[in-house]
C-alpha positions in Angstrom: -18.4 193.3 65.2 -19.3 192.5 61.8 -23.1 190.9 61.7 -23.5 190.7 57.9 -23.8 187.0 57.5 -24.3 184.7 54.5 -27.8 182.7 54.7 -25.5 179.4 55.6 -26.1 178.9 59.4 -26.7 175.2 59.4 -26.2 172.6 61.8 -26.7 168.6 61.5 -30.2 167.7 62.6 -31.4 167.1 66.1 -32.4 163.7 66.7 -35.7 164.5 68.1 -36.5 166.8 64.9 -35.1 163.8 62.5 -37.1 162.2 59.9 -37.7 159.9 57.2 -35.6 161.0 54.2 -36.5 158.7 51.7 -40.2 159.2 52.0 -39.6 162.9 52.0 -37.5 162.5 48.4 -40.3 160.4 47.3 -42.6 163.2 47.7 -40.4 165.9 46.3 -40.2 163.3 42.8 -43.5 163.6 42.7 -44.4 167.2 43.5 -40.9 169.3 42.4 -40.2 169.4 39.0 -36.9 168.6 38.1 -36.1 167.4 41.4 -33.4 164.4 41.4 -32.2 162.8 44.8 -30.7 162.0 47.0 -31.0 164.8 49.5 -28.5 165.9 51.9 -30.5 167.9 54.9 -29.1 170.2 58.0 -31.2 172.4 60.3 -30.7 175.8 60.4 -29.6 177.3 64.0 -32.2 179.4 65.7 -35.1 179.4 67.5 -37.6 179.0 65.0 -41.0 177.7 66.3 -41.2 176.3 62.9 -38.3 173.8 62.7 -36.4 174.7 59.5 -34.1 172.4 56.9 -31.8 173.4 54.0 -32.0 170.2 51.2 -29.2 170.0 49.2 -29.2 167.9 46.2 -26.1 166.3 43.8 -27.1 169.1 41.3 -26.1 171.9 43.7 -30.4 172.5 43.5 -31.6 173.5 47.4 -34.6 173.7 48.7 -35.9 174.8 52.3 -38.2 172.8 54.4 -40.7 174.1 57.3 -42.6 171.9 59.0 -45.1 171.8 62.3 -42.9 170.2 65.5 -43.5 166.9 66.6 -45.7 166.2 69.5 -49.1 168.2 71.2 -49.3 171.7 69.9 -51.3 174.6 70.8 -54.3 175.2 69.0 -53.9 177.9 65.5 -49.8 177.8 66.7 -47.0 177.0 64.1 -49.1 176.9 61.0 -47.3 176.4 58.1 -50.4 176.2 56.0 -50.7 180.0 56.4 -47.3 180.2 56.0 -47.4 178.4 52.5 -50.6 180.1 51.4 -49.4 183.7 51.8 -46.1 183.0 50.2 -47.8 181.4 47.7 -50.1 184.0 46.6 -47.3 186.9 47.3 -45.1 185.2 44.9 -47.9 185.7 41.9 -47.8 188.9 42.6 -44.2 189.6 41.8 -43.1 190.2 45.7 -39.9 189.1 47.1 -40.9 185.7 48.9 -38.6 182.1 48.1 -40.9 180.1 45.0 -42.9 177.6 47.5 -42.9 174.1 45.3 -45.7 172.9 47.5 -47.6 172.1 50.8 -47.7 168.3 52.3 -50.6 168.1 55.1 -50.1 164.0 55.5 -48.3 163.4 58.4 -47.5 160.2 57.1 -45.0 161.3 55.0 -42.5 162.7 58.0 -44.4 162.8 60.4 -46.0 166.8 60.6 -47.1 169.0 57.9 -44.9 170.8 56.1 -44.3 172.9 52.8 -41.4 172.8 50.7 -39.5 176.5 48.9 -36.3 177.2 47.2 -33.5 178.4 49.0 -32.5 182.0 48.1 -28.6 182.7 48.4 -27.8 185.7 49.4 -27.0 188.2 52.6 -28.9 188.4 56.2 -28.1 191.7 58.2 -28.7 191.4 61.1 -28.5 195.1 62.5 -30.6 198.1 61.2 -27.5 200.3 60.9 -26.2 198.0 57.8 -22.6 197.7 59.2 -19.8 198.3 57.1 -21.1 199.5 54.1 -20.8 202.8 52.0 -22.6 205.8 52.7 -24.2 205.4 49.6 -25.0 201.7 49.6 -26.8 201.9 53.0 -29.2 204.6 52.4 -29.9 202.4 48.8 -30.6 198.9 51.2 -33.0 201.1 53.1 -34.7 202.6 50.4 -35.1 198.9 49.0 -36.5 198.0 52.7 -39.0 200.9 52.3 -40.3 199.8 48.7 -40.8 196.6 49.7 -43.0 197.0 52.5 -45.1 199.5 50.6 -45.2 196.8 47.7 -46.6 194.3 50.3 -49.2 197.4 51.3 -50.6 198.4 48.1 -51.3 194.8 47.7 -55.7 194.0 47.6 -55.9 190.8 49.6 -59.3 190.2 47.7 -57.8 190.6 44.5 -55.1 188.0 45.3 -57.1 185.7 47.3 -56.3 186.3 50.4 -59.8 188.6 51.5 -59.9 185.9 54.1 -56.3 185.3 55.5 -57.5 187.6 58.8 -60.4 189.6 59.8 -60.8 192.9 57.6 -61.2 195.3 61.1 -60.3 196.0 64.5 -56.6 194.8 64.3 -55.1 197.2 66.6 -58.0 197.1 69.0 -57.7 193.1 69.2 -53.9 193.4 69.5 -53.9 196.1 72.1 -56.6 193.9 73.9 -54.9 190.8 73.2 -51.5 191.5 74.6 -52.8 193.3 77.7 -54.6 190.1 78.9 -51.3 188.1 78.0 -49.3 190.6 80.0 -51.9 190.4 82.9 -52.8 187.1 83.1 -49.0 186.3 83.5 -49.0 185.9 87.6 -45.5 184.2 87.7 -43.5 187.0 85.5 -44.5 190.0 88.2 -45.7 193.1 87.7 -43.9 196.2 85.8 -45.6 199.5 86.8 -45.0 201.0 83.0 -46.4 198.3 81.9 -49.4 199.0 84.3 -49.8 202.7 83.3 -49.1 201.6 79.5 -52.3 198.7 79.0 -54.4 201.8 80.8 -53.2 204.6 78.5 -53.2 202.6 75.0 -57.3 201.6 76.4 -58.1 205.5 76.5 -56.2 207.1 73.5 -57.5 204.0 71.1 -57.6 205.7 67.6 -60.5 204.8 65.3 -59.8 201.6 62.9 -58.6 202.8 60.0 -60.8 200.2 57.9 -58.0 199.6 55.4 -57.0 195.8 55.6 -53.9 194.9 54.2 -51.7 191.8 54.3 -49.6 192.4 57.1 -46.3 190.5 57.4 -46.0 191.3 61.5 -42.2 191.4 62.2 -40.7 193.3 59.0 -37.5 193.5 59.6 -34.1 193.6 58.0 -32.8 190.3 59.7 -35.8 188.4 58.7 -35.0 189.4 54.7 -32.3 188.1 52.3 -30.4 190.5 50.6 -28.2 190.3 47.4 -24.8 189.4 48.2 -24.0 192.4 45.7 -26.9 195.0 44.8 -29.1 196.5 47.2 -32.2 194.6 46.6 -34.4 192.4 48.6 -34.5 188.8 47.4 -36.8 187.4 49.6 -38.8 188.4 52.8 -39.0 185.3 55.2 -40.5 184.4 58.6 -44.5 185.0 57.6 -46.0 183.2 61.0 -47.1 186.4 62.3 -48.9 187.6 58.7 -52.6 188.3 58.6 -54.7 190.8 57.1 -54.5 194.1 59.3 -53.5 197.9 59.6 -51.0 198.5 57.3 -49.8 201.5 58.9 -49.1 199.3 62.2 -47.2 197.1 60.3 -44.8 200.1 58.7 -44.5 201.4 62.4 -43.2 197.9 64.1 -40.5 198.4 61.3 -40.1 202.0 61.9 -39.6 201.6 65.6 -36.1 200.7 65.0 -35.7 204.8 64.7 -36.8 204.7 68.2 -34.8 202.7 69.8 -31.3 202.8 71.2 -28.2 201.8 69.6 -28.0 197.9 71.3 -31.8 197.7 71.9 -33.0 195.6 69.4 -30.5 197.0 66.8 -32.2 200.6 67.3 -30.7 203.5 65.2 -31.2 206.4 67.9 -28.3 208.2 68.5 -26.4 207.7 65.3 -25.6 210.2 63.1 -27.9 209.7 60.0 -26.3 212.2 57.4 -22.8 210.7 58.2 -23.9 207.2 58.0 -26.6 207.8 55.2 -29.4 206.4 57.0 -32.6 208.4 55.9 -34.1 210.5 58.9 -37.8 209.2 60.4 -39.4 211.8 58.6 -37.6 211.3 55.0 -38.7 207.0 55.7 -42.2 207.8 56.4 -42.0 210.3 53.4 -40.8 207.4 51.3 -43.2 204.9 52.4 -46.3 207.2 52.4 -45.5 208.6 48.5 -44.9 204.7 47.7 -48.4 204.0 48.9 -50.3 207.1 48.4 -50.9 208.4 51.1 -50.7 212.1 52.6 -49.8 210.9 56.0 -49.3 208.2 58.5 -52.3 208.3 60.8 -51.9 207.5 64.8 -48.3 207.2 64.2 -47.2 208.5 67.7 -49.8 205.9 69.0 -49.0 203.2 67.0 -45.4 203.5 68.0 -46.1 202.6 72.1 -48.6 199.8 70.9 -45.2 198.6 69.2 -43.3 198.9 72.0 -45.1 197.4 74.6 -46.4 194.7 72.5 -42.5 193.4 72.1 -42.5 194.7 76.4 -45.1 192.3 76.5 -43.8 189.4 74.4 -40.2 189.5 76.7 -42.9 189.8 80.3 -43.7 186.3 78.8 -40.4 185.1 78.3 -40.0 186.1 82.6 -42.8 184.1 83.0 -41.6 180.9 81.7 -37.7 181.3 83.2 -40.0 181.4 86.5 -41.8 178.5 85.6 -38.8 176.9 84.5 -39.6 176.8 81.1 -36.6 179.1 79.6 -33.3 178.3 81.2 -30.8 180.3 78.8 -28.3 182.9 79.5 -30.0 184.6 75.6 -33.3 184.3 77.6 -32.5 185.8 80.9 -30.6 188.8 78.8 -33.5 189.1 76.9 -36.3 189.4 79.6 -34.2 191.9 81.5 -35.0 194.5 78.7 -38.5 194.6 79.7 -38.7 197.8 82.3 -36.2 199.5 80.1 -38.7 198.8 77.2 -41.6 199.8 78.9 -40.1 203.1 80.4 -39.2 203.9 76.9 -42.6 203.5 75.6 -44.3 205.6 78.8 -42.0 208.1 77.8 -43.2 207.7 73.9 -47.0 207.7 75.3 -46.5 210.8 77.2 -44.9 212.7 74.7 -47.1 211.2 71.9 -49.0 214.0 70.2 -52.3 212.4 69.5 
């Protein structure tokens, strides 16, 4: 089955995630240069947290909106201010993000805060083994993969005024300690023995912080970039909820894990035949990436690679919890919260062959 999809999935807009129109094109006149209404909008399908519109104008211009969903929210959840301030200062810098027009925090105007970008037109791939392409073409979409994640590393968040989108130390301390208490504290989804053995293990083989603090965009991967429709280049990198500042190298390993994973588990790659498919092995990717960002090695990777694992082990334990509270009803949900054991098994087997 083919998954290479134009950036077009649309649908017409929900009526509980409608809004004002003409106040919106009223801001745009004043804050988007150029900009001439009226708009045409449609939602894109997903399950973004961050509801997400596509703006079409007469002039065949589009734009993307993100904005906060309506009603109570969760305190430091769905902040698009981040959102817009990382892309912001990224796209200064010359990386691959959509040109962000501007941020509107009055809720007045449609009700939540929200920032405005351009749409980029081009390719999502959804599946790391880039289906149906050339030999040669695929191993050139991973190299631009690689490049552009060491671009985003070699980045000084001081120098591009970010020094304070995160705290500079401890990242994969707070995150192993973070996602250990969600996983625990989750009565309702049961308990997984890996999972168990896991929260102990990653507690006692903690590497030291590497004290390098990066902007770190916290779910790198190909699906959540836009491709060119005909070179192999990265147009844009979307989806920056997750960003902070943090261990790069943690950040390169939850988009290396895809080398450790199946073939159907979260479109892994192990199992395929790399030379006959042109996919570059672990070893040549971590090559890449550490020459890119001068390094002489990737630290902890072996640890960093079970943190991965059971932090996404841990992020499906939570999507039990809520089908047992009633709170995820979905046949996508229930599919995707039966991975868990498998997930965690995979990751005690990582842990215990892990070379630390």
């Amino acid at each position: 089955m083919d998954r290479t999809q134009a950036n077009s999935g649309t649908k017409p807009v929900s009526e509980a995630l409608s809004f004002d129109t003409a106040a919106l094109e009223r801001w745009m006149a004043a804050n988007v240069s150029g900009f001439a209404g009226p708009i045409r909008v449609s939602q894109f399908k997903g399950g973004q947290s961050n509801p997400t519109y596509r703006l079409d104008t007469p002039s065949g211009r589009s734009f993307v909106l993100r904005r906060k969903p309506p009603g109570k929210l969760l305190s430091g959840a769905h902040a698009v201010e981040r959102e817009a301030r990382v892309m912001s200062a990224l796209g200064q810098q010359g990386f691959p993000v959509p040109h962000v027009h501007g941020l509107c925090e009055d809720e007045e105007v449609i009700g939540t805060p929200f920032f405005l970008m351009d749409m980029v037109e081009g390719r999502i791939v959804w599946e790391a083994s880039f289906p149906d392409m050339s030999r040669d073409r695929r191993a050139a979409h991973f190299d631009a993969m690689n490049a552009t994640i060491a671009q985003l590393h070699v980045l000084d968040p001081d120098a591009i005024g970010l020094g304070d989108y995160g705290r500079a130390t401890g990242f994969v301390e707070r995150q192993v300690a973070r996602w250990s208490k969600q996983y625990e504290g989750d009565v309702e989804a049961g308990r997984v023995p890996a999972m168990d053995w896991l929260t102990a293990w990653l507690r006692d083989n903690l590497p030291p912080d590497s004290g390098d603090a990066r902007v770190v965009h916290g779910d790198f991967r190909c699906d959540n970039m836009i491709f060119h429709n005909e070179a192999s280049e990265v147009l844009a990198v979307l989806d920056w909820e997750l960003s902070t500042l943090g261990d790069p190298t943690a950040d390169f390993v939850y988009h290396l894990m895809m080398y450790r994973m199946p073939a159907g588990m979260f479109t892994g790659l192990a199992g395929l035949d790399f030379a006959e498919l042109g996919i570059p092995t672990e070893e040549q990717y971590v090559a890449a990436y550490c020459r890119r960002t001068g390094r002489a090695f990737l630290p902890h990777l072996d640890y960093l690679i079970v943190f991965v694992m059971f932090r996404i082990a841990a992020i499906l334990h939570g999507i039990r919890g809520r089908l047992a509270r009633g709170n995820a009803s979905s046949a996508h949900a229930e599919a995707t919260a039966a991975l868990t054991e498998p997930l965690a098994e995979l990751a005690r087997a990582e842990a215990l062959a892990a070379r630390l």
